[in-house]
Each structure stands twice: as C-alpha cells, then as structure tokens.
DODRENTOR-656022 format. One record per residue (C-alpha): x, y, z; residue number from 1. Coordinates in steps of 0.5 Angstrom, whole numbers, plus 500, padded with zeros to 3 digits. Layout:
<nodes>
u, v, w, k
X, Y, Z, NUM
...
</nodes>
This chain:
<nodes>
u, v, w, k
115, 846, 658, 1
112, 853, 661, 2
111, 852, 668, 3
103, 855, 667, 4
100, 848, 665, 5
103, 846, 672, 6
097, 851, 675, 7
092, 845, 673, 8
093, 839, 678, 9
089, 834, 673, 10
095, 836, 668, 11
101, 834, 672, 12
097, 828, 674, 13
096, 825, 667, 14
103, 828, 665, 15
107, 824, 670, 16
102, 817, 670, 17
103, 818, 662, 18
111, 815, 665, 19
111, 807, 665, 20
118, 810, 669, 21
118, 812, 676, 22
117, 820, 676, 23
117, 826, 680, 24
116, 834, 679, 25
121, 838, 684, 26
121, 845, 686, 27
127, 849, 687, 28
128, 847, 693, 29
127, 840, 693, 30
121, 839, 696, 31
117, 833, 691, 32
111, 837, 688, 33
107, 831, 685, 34
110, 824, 683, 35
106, 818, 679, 36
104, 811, 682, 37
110, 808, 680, 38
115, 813, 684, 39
110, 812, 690, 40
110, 805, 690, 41
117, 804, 688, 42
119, 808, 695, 43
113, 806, 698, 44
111, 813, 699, 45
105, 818, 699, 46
106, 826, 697, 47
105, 831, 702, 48
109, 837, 699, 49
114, 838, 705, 50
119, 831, 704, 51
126, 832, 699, 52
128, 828, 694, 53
134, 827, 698, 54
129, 825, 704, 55
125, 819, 700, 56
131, 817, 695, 57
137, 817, 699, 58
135, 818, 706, 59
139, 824, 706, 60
138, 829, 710, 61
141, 834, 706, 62
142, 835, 697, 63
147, 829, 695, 64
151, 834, 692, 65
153, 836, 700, 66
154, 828, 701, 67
159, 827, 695, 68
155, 826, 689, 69
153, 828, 683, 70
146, 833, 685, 71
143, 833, 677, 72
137, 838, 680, 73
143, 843, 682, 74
147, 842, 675, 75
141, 842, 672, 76
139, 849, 676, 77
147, 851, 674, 78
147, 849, 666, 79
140, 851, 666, 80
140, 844, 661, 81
137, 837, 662, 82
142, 833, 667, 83
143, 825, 667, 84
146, 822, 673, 85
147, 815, 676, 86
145, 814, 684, 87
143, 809, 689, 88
136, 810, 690, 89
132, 807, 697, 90
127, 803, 695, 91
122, 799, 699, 92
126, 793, 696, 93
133, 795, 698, 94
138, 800, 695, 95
139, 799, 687, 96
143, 803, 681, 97
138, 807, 677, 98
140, 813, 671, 99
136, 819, 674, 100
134, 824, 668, 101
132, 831, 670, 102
130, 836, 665, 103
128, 844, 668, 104
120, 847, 667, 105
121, 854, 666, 106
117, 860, 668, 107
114, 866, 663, 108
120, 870, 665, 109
124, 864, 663, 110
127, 862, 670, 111
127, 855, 672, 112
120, 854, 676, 113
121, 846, 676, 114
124, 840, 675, 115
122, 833, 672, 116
126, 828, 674, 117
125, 820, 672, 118
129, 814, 674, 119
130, 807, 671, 120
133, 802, 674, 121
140, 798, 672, 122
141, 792, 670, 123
148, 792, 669, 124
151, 792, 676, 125
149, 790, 684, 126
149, 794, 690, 127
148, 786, 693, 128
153, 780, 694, 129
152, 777, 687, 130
155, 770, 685, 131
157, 773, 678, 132
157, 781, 675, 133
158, 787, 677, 134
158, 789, 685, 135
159, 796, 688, 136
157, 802, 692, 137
162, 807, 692, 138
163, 813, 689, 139
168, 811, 684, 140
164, 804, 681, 141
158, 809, 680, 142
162, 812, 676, 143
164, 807, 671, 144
157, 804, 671, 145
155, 811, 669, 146
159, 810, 663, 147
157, 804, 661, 148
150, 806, 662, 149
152, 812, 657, 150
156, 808, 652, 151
153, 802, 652, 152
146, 805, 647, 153
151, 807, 642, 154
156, 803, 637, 155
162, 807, 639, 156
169, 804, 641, 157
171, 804, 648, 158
177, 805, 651, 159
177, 801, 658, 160
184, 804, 663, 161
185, 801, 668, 162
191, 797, 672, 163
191, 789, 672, 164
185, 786, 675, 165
180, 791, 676, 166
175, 788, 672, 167
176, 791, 665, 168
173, 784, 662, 169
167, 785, 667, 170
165, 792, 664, 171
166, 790, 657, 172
161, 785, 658, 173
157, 789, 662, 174
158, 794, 656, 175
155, 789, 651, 176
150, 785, 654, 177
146, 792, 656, 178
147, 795, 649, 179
144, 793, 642, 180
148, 788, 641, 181
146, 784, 646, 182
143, 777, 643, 183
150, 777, 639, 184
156, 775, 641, 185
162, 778, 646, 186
168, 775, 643, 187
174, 777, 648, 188
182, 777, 645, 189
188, 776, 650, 190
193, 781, 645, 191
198, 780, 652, 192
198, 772, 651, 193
200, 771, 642, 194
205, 772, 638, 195
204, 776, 632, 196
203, 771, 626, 197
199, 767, 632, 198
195, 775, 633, 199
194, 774, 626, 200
191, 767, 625, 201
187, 768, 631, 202
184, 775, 630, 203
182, 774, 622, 204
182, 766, 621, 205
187, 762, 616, 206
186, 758, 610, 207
187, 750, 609, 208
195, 750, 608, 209
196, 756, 609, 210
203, 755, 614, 211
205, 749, 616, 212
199, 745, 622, 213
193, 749, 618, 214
190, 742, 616, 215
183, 745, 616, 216
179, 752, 615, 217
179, 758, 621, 218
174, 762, 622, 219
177, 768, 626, 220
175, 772, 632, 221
173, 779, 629, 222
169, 774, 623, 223
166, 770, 630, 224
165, 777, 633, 225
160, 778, 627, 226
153, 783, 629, 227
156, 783, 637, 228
162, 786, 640, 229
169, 784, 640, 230
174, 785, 646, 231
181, 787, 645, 232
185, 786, 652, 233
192, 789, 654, 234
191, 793, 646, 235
198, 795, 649, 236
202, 789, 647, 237
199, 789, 639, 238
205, 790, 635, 239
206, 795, 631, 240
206, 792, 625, 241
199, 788, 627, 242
196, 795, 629, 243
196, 797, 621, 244
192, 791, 619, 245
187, 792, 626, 246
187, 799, 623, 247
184, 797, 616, 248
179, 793, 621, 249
176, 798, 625, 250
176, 803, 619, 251
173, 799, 613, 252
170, 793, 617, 253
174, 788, 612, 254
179, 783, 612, 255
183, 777, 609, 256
184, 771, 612, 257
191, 768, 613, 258
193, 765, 607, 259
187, 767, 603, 260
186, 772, 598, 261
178, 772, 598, 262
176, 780, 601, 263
171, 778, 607, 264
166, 784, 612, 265
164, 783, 618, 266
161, 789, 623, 267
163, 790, 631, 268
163, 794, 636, 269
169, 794, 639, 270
171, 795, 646, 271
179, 795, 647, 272
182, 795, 653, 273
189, 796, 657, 274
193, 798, 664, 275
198, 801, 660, 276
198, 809, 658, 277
196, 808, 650, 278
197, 816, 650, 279
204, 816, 653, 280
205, 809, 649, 281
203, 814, 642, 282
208, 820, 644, 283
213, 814, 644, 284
212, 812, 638, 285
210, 806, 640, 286
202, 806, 639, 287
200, 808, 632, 288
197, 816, 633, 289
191, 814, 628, 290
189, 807, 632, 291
190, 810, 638, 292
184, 815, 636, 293
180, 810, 633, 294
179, 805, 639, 295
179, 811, 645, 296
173, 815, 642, 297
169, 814, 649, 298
175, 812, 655, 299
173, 810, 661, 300
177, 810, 667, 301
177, 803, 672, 302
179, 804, 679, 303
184, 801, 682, 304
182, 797, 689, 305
184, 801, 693, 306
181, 807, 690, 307
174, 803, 692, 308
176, 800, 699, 309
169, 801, 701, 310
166, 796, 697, 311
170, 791, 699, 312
166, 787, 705, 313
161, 787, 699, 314
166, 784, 694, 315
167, 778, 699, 316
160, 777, 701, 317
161, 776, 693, 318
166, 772, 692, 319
165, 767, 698, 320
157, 766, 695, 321
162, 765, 688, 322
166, 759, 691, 323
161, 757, 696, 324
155, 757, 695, 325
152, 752, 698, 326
156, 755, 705, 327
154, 760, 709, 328
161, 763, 710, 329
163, 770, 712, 330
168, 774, 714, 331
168, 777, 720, 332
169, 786, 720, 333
176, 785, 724, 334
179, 780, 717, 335
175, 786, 713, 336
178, 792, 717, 337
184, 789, 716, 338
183, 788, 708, 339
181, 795, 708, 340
189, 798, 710, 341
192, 794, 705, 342
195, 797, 699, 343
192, 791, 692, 344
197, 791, 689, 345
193, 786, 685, 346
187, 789, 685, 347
180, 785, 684, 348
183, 779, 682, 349
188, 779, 689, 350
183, 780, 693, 351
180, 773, 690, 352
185, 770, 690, 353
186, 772, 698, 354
179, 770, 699, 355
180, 763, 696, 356
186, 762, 700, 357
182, 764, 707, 358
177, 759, 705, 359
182, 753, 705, 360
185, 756, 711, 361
178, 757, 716, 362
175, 751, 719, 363
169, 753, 721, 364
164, 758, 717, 365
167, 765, 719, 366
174, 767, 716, 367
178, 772, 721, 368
185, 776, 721, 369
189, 769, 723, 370
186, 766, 716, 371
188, 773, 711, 372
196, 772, 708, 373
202, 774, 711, 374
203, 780, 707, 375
196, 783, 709, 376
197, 783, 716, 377
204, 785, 716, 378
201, 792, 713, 379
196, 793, 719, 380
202, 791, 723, 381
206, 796, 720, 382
201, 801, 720, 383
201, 800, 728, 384
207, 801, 729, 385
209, 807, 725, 386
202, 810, 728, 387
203, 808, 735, 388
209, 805, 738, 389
216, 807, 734, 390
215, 814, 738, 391
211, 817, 743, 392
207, 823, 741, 393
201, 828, 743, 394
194, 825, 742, 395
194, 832, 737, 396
200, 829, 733, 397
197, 822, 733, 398
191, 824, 731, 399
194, 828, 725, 400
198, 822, 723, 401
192, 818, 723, 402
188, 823, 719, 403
194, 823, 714, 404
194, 816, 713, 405
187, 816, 713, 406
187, 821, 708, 407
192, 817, 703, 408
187, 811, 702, 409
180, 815, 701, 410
180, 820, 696, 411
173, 822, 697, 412
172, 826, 704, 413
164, 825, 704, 414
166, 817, 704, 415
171, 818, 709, 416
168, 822, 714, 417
163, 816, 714, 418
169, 812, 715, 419
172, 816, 722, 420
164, 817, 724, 421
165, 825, 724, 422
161, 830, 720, 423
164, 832, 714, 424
164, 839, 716, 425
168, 836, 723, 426
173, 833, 718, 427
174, 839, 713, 428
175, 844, 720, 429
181, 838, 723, 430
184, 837, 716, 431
185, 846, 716, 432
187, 846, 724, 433
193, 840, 721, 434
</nodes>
C-alpha cells in the first residue's frame, strides 16, 4: 500500500475501523499516527501524535526490543517484510497475550514510510492465576505460545522438546483446542507406560479373539483420535519395530487392527513429544531417520523451570487456586524467593508436587519457607554459605560472585536486571568491569 493515500485522514480513518481487530498506523519512530475505536478502547486511549507504541502497549518507556523482546516494527524496518510477534500488551483490563501483526506502507521512492499493526488476543494461555491451562509471562513461555499460535492454524506434525514435567501434554492440548480441529477429539498416548504387543493393541485396536483375554472388539486410539489430534508422549521409548508401523500410519493414514485383516483410515493431526534427544537417538540408530522427519516437521522446544523462574509466583497462585479453591491461601515472597534459587530437577510437576505438600504443612492461610521441603531450603543455605560465610572477601569480589551466581539462572539480561533492581545498562557495565 503507497504511503500517498495516508495524505487523506478520511481514508485512514475507514481503512483501520474497516478492522474488527484492534489496529494502529505508526511512523517510524513509533509515535501512533491514528488507531481505530477498538485500539482506543481496548487501551483506553486517545490519539494524540506524541505517544509510542511502546508507551500505550507495553508501558515502556523504550522500543521492546531494548527490553528483551521481539520489536516486529524494527524487524519489520530490517527485513522490509511483514512481522508477526506474540507480546503482553496493557489493556484497561490487565495484561493479556495478543499475536501482533505488522506489515510496512511503503513511500513513492519505495522506502517504509509507515507501518500498520493489528492485535488479536490469545485464548491459549494466562497472564493471570488460572485453576487449568497455560500460565506465564516470561520471555521463554512467550516464546512457546508464539509457537503454538503459529502451528496451531495448520495440520503439520509437531514435535514438542522439552525435559520430564515441563507441561509438554498442556501445549499439545493448547495446540489442539485453538486449531481447527478443536470440536474433535484430543487423544494422548503414553508411549513410556506400554509394551510392544500392548502399543499395538492400544494404538490400532484389536479383533475379538485376537490373542488370549480379547473377548470383545477394540477400538484403538489412532481410530478414536478420527478428525482431532492424537498425542504421542515420550515418542522416544517406541520400539523400532512399532516405529515402522506408526510410520505407515502418518504416511498413508491406514491401519489394521491387532488380529484383523480389514484395511481401515483414519485422519489426525498428530503432536508428538519427548524429553529425549530424538536426533542424536537417530544418529545412534535408535530412532528411524524416516519417522524422525515425519513427526519434527515443526519442533518446539519447552522450557525447563529454571529457564522461567520468574513465572513461578504465578504458577503458585495457580496451583493453590487448583487445589484450594475455595481457600484464599497464599504463599508468602520470602517462601517465593526461596523457590526462585532452586534448580527443579522435576520441573513443573515438582514444584506441584512441593505446593501440595506446603498446603498440608501451613495451618493457617500463608505458606512460608518453614512449610517448602527440606532439599529447597538447604539450596538457599548453601548458596548462603558459598556467598557469604565460607570466607571473607571484598564487597567487589561478593558482588562478582552474586552476579555470576545470578547469571547462571537468568539467561534473559532484560529480565534479570529487573530481577537486581538495575538498569540493564548498570548490569551490562558490572558484568565487563567482572
């Protein structure tokens, strides 16, 4: 779209009410050049040719890029393409996830002269406490829900990567329930939990008297998963010799049952999923090469705990309204401080599992370090005692070390300058200086 027509303030102002979505023009330097009256209302906001995106969405006060984010207007200036993004945008209602879609208009002479940007919200996933679904604000949980909002509009299989009881099962759904196929069924296989002739029967069904016990017809789950998705857990501990006849599966989208002789078809999407490295698994030859390309058309890679530790006061809110609902329990920021410098081995489900715990430990409604288990709080002794007490050292040196031990648990330097109550400017200076 030329810039020219953007002369004629009628015309901007039908193009963007034209948008059911909430929908700005921006100038190259950020400043919201008109909006329609979805984006005024949803922001609560009238336009007035000095305020920056960055100012109204984010409460920033400077381009999101500079705060650790994907800024899709200086991709977009940079590729000279449309950009796509998932952002925590401010509305008068709270923080929510939206998909942000920004495409350039360009001037005569073919430079960018504007951008016009449009959000929509995501139903996937909470920056709220939430009984059920997804939870998070972090950069890394942004980042996953940008992949499931990208993957979900297609059928393509995909591969979720991620360690034991980081929520890969969540995702699936969360990929399946905002895609097409959503009315249909979610069927999720535990591949860790079967033996081979039990795979079999459970994934394509078996015949009356097919083997000794089958005293009735079976229908099986990739025939029950018929026009919804099919989830494959722990993909990894599939035998080789299943692996061939799940590759006939995917490929063809026929089967037989166990015992049976009648070709049948069924149609799925199928999400797969694994804490094991599938590729090195191929390069071992214990993963067929073939499979392995079938199911990892679109890999996501899930986040350990520790590599969003800043979402976990909101994964507690969650839990305690989960198991409690009808208590107003809470857990106090020194228990969460304390939580924040353990490692989760066990991930997600860990920390549920140390939740339920402290509930039964508290008697009255606040839950604080005393109530969290006894390998939590011998970390934050430990770091305690490596910091501070097993020599003496210079307040220089004792900064180092906490910076370092800092460091190691925030990848993200936007977020943990925030984190340390410093400028991310401050931070990057004392990490040069160390």
């Amino acid at each position: 779209m030329n810039a020219e027509y953007f002369k004629d303030r009628k015309f901007i102002n039908e193009l963007l009410n034209s948008r059911s979505e909430p929908s700005v023009i921006l100038s190259r330097d950020y400043v919201i050049v008109a909006a329609n009256e979805a984006y005024e209302k949803l922001h609560d906001f009238k336009v007035d040719n000095k305020s920056h995106c960055y100012e109204i969405s984010h409460h920033y006060k400077k381009p999101c890029d500079q705060e650790g984010e994907n800024c899709p207007l200086k991709l977009c200036l940079e590729s000279n393409t449309a950009q796509r993004s998932l952002h925590i945008h401010q509305t008068k209602t709270g923080a929510e996830h939206v998909d942000v879609y920004l495409s350039p208009i360009h001037g005569d002479s073919g430079e960018i002269k504007y951008f016009i940007e449009s959000t929509k919200p995501v139903k996937c996933a909470s920056t709220h406490p939430k009984a059920k679904g997804l939870v998070g604000r972090s950069i890394a949980f942004n980042n996953v829900i940008e992949m499931v909002q990208r993957v979900a509009c297609s059928d393509v299989s995909a591969l979720l990567q991620g360690e034991s009881g980081t929520g890969k099962e969540l995702i699936a759904e969360a990929i399946h329930h905002t895609s097409a196929r959503s009315k249909g069924p979610f069927v999720a296989v535990d591949c860790s939990g079967l033996t081979e002739s039990l795979f079999e029967s459970e994934l394509f069904g078996h015949e009356k008297g097919a083997f000794t016990g089958a005293q009735t017809r079976k229908i099986g789950l990739a025939e029950a998963a018929n026009g919804g998705t099919l989830f494959l857990d722990e993909t990894g501990d599939i035998s080789l010799a299943l692996q061939t006849k799940l590759l006939r599966l995917i490929e063809t989208g026929t089967f037989r049952r166990v015992g049976g002789i009648e070709t049948l078809k069924t149609d799925f999407r199928l999400i797969s999923a694994s804490h094991k490295n599938l590729r090195v698994m191929v390069e071992n030859g214990e993963f067929r090469n073939d499979l392995y390309y079938r199911i990892s058309a679109f890999p996501v890679h899930v986040p350990s705990l520790k590599e969003r530790i800043e979402d976990i006061p909101l994964l507690v809110d969650s839990m305690l309204k989960r198991f409690y609902p009808e208590l107003n329990m809470t857990m106090s920021q020194e228990a969460i401080e304390c939580l924040q410098q353990y490692t989760f081995p066990g991930n997600i489900r860990e920390l549920s599992n140390i939740v339920q715990r402290a509930t039964l430990m508290v008697d009255d409604d606040v839950i604080e370090v005393q109530h969290l288990p006894d390998e939590v709080k011998n970390v934050l002794n430990d770091d305690k005692n490596k910091t501070c007490f097993s020599e003496l050292v210079t307040l220089k040196a004792l900064e180092k070390r906490y910076i370092d031990w800092a460091s190691s648990r925030v990848e993200n330097k936007t977020q943990l300058a925030k984190i340390l109550g410093v400028s991310e400017r401050t931070l990057y200076r004392k990490l040069e200086s160390h």
